[in-house]
RODRENZA-438869 format. One record per residue: residue in one letter; y, x, z of N, C-alpha, C in turn. Coordinates in Angstrom, 2 decimals, decimal comma, always signed. Last residue first. Layout:
<nodes>
<node rest="a" n_Y="Y" n_X="X" n_Z="Z" ca_Y="Y" ca_X="X" ca_Z="Z" c_Y="Y" c_X="X" c_Z="Z"/>
...
</nodes>
This chain:
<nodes>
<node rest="x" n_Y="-0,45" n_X="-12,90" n_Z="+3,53" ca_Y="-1,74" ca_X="-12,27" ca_Z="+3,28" c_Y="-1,77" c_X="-11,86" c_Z="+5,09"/>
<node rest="x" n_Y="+2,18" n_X="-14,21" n_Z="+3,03" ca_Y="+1,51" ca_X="-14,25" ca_Z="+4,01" c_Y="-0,26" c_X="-14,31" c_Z="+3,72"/>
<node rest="x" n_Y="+3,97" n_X="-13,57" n_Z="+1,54" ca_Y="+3,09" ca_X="-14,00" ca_Z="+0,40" c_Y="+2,07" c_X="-14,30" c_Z="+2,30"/>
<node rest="x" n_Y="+6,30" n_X="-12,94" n_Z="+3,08" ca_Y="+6,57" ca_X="-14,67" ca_Z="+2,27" c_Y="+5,13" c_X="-14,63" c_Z="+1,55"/>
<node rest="x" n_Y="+5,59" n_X="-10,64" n_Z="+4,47" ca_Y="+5,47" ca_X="-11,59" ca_Z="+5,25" c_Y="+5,39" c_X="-13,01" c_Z="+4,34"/>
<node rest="x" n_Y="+6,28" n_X="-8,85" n_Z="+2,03" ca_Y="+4,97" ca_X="-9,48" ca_Z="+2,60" c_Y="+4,38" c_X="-10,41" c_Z="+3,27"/>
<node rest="x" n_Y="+9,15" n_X="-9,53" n_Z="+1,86" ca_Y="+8,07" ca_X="-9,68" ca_Z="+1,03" c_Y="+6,74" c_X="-10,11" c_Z="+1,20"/>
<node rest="x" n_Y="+9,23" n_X="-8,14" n_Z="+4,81" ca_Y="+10,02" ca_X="-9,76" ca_Z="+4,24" c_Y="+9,20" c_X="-10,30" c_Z="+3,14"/>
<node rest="x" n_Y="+9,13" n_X="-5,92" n_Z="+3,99" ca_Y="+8,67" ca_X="-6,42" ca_Z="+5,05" c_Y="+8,58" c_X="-7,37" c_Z="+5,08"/>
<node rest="x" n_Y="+10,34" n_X="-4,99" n_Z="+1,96" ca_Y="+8,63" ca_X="-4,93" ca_Z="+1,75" c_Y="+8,31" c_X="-5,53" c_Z="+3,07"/>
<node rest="x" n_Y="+12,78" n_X="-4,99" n_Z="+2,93" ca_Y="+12,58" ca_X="-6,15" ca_Z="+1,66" c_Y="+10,77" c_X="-5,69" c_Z="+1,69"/>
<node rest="x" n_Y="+12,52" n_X="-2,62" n_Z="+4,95" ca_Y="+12,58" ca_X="-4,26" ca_Z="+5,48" c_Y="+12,72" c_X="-5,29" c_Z="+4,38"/>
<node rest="x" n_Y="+12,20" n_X="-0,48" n_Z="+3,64" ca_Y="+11,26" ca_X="-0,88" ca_Z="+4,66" c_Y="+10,95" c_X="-2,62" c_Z="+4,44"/>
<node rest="x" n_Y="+13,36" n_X="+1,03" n_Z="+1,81" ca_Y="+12,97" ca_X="-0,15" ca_Z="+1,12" c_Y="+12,40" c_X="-1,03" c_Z="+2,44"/>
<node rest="x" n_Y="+14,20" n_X="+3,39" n_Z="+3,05" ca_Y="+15,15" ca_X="+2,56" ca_Z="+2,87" c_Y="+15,27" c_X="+1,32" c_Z="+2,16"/>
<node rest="x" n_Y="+11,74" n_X="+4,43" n_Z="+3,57" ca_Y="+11,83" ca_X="+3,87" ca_Z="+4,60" c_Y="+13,46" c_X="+2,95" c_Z="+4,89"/>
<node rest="x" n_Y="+9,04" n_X="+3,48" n_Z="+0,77" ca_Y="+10,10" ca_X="+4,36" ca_Z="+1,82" c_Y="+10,98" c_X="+3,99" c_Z="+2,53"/>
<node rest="x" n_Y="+5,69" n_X="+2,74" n_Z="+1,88" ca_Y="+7,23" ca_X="+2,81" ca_Z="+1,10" c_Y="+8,11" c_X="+3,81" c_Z="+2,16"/>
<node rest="x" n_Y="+2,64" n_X="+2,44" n_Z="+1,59" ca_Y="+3,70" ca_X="+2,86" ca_Z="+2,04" c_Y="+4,19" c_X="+2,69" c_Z="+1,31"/>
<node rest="x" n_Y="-0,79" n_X="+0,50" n_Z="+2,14" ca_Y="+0,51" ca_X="+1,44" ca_Z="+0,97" c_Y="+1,85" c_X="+1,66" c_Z="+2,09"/>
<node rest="x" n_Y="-4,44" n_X="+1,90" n_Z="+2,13" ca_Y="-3,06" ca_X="+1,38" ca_Z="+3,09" c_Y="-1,69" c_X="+1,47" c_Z="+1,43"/>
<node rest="x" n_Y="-7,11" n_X="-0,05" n_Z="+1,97" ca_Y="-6,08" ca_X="+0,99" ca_Z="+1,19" c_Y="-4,89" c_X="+0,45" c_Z="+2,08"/>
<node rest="x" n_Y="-9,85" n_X="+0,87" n_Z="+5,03" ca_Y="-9,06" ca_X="-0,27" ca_Z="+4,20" c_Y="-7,83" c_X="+0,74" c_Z="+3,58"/>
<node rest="x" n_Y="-13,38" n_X="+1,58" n_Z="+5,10" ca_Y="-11,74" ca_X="+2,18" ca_Z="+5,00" c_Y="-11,33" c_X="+1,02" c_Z="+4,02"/>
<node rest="x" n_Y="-15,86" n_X="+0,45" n_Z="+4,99" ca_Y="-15,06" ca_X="-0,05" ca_Z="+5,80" c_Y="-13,35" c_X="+0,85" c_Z="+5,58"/>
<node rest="x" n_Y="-17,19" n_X="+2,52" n_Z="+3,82" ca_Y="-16,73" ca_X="+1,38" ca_Z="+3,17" c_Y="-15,87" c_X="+0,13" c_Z="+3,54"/>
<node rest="x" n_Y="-16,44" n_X="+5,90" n_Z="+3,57" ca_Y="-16,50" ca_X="+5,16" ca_Z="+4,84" c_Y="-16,30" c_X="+3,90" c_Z="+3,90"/>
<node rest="x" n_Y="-18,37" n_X="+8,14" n_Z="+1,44" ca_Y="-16,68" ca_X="+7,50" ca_Z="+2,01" c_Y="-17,46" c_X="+6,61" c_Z="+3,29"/>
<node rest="x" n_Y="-19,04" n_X="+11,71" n_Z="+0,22" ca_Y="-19,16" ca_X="+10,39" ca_Z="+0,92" c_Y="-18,16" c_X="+9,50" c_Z="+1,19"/>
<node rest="x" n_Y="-17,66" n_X="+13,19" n_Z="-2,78" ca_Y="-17,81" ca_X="+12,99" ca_Z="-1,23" c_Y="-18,25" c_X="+11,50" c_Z="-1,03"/>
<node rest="x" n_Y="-16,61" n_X="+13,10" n_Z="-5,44" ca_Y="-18,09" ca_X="+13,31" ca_Z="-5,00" c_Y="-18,42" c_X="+13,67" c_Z="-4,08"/>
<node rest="x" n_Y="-13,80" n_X="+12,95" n_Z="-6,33" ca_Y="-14,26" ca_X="+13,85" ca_Z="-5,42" c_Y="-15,88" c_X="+14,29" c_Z="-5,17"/>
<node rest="x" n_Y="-14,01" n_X="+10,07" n_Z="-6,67" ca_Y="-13,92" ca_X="+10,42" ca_Z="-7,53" c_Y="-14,01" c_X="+12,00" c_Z="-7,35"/>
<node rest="x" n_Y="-15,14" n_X="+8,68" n_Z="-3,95" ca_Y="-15,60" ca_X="+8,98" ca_Z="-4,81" c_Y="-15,78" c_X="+9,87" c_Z="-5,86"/>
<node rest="x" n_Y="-12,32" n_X="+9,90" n_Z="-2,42" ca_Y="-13,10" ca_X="+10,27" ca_Z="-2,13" c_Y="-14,92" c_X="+10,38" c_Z="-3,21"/>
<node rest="x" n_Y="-10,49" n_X="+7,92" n_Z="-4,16" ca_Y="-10,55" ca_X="+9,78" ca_Z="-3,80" c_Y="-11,90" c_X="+10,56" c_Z="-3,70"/>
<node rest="x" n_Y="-11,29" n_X="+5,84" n_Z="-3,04" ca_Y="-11,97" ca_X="+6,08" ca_Z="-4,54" c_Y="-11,88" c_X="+7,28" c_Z="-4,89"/>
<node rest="x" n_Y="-11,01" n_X="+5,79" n_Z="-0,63" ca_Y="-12,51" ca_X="+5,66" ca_Z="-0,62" c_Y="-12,84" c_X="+5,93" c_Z="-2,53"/>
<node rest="x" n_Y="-8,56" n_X="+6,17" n_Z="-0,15" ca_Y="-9,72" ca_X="+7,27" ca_Z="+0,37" c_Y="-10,64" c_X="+6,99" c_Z="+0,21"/>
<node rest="x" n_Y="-5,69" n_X="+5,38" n_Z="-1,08" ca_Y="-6,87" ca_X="+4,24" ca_Z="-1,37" c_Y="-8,02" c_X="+5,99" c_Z="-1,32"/>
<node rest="x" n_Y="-2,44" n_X="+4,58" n_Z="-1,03" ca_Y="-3,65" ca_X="+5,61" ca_Z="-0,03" c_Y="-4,61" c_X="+4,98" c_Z="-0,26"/>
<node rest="x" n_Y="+0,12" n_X="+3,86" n_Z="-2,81" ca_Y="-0,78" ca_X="+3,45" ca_Z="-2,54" c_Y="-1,73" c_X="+4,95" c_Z="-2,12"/>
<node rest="x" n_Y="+3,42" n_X="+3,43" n_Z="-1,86" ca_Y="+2,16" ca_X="+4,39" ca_Z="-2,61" c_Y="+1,84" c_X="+4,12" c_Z="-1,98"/>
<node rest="x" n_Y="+5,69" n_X="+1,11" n_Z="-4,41" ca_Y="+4,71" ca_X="+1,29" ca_Z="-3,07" c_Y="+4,23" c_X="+2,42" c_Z="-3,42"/>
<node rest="x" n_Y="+8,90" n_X="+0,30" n_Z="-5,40" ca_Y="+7,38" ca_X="+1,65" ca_Z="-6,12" c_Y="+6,63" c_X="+2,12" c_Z="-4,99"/>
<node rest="x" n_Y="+10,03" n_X="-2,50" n_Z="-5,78" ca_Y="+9,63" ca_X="-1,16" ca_Z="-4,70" c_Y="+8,93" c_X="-0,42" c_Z="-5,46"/>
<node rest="x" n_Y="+11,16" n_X="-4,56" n_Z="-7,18" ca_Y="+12,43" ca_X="-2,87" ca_Z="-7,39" c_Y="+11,43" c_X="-2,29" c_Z="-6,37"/>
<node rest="x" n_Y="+9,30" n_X="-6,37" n_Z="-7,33" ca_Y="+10,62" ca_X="-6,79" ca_Z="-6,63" c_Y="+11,22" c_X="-5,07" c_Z="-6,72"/>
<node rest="x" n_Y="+7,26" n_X="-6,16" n_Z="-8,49" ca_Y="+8,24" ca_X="-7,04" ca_Z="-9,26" c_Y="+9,80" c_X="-7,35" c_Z="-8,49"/>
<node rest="x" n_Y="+6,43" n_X="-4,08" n_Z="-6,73" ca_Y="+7,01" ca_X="-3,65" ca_Z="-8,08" c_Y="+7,67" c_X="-4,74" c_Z="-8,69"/>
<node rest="x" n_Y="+5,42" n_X="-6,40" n_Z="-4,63" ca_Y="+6,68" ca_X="-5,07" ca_Z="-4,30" c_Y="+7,43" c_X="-4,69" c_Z="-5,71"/>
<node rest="x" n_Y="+3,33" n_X="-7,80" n_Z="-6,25" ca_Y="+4,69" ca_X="-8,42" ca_Z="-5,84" c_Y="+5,69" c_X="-7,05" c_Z="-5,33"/>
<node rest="x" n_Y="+1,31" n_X="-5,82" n_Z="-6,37" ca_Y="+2,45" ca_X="-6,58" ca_Z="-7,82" c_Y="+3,83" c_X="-6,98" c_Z="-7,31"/>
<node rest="x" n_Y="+1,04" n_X="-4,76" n_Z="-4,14" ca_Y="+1,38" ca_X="-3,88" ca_Z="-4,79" c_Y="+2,41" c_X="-4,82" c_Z="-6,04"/>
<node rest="x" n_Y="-0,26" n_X="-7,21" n_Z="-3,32" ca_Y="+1,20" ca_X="-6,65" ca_Z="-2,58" c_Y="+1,66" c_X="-5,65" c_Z="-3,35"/>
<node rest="x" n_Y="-2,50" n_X="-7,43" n_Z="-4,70" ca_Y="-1,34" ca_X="-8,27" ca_Z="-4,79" c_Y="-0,06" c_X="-8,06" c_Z="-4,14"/>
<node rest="x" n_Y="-3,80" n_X="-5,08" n_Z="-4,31" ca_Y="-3,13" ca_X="-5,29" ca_Z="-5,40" c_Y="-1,91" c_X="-6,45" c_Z="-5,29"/>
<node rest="x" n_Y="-4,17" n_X="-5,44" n_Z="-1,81" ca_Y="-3,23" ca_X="-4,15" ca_Z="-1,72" c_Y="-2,48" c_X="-4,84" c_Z="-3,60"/>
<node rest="x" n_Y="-6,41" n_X="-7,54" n_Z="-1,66" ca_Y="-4,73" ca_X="-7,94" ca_Z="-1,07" c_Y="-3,54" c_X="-7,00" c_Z="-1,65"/>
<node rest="x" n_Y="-8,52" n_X="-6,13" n_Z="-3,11" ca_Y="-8,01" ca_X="-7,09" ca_Z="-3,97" c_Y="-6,58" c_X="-7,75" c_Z="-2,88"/>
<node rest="x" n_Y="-8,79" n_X="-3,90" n_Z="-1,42" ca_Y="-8,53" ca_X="-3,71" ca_Z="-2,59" c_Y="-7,64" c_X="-4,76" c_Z="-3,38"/>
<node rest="x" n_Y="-8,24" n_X="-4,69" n_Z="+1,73" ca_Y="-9,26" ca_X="-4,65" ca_Z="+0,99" c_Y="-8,05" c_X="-4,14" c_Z="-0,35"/>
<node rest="x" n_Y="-5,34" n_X="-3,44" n_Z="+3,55" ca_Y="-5,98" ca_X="-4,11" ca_Z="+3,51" c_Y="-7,31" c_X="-3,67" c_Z="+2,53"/>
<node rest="x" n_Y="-2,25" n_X="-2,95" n_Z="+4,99" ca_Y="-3,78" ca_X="-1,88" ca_Z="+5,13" c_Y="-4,45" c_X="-3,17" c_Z="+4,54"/>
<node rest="x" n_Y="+1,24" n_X="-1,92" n_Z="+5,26" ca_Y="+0,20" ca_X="-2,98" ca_Z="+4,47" c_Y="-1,01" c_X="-2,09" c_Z="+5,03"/>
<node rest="x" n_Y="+3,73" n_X="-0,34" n_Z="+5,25" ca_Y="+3,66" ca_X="-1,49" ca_Z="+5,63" c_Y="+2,56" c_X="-2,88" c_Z="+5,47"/>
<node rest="x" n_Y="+4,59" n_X="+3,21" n_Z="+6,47" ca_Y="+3,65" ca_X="+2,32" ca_Z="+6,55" c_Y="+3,74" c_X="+0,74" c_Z="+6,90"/>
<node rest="x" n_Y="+7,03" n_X="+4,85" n_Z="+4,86" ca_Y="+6,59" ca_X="+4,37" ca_Z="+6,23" c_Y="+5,73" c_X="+3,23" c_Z="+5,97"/>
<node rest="x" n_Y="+8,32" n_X="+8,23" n_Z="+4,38" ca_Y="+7,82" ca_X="+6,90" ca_Z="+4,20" c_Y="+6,79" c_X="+6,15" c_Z="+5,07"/>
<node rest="x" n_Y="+11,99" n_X="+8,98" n_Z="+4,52" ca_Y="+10,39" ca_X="+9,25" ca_Z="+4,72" c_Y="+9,76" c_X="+8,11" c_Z="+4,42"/>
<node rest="x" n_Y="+13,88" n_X="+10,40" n_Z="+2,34" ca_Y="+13,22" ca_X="+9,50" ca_Z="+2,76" c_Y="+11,83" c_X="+9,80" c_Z="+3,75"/>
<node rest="x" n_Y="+16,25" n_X="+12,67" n_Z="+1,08" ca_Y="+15,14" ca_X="+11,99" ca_Z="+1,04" c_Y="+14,78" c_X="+11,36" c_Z="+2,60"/>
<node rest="x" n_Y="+18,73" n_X="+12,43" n_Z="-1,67" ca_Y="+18,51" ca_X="+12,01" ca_Z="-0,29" c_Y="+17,00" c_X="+11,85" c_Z="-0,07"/>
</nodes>
């Protein structure tokens, strides 16, 4: 079955991680969009203001929704 995936977080580095721990300790496997280390690791310019977004998929939506909301970042 597939999924799409749907956008539930944008923040600095050090929030994405903590949403990232808490999702995986809860059964999600977030993906993480982080364009500014791509982009480093690429040897392009970045924007330092780009915040890492993560997604899920869109039959995890609402426990990553709920989740996030209880660590209230």
């Amino acid at each position: 079955m597939v999924t799409s995936q749907e956008l539930v977080f944008k923040g600095s580095f050090v929030e994405v991680k903590r949403v990232e721990s808490e999702l995986i300790s809860n059964g999600i496997n977030p993906i993480i969009i982080n364009k500014k280390q791509s982009a480093i690791l690429s040897g392009f310019g970045y924007n330092p203001n780009d915040l890492i977004l993560i997604y899920v998929f869109s039959d995890q939506l609402e426990l990553a929704k709920q989740i996030i909301k209880d660590l209230a970042i």
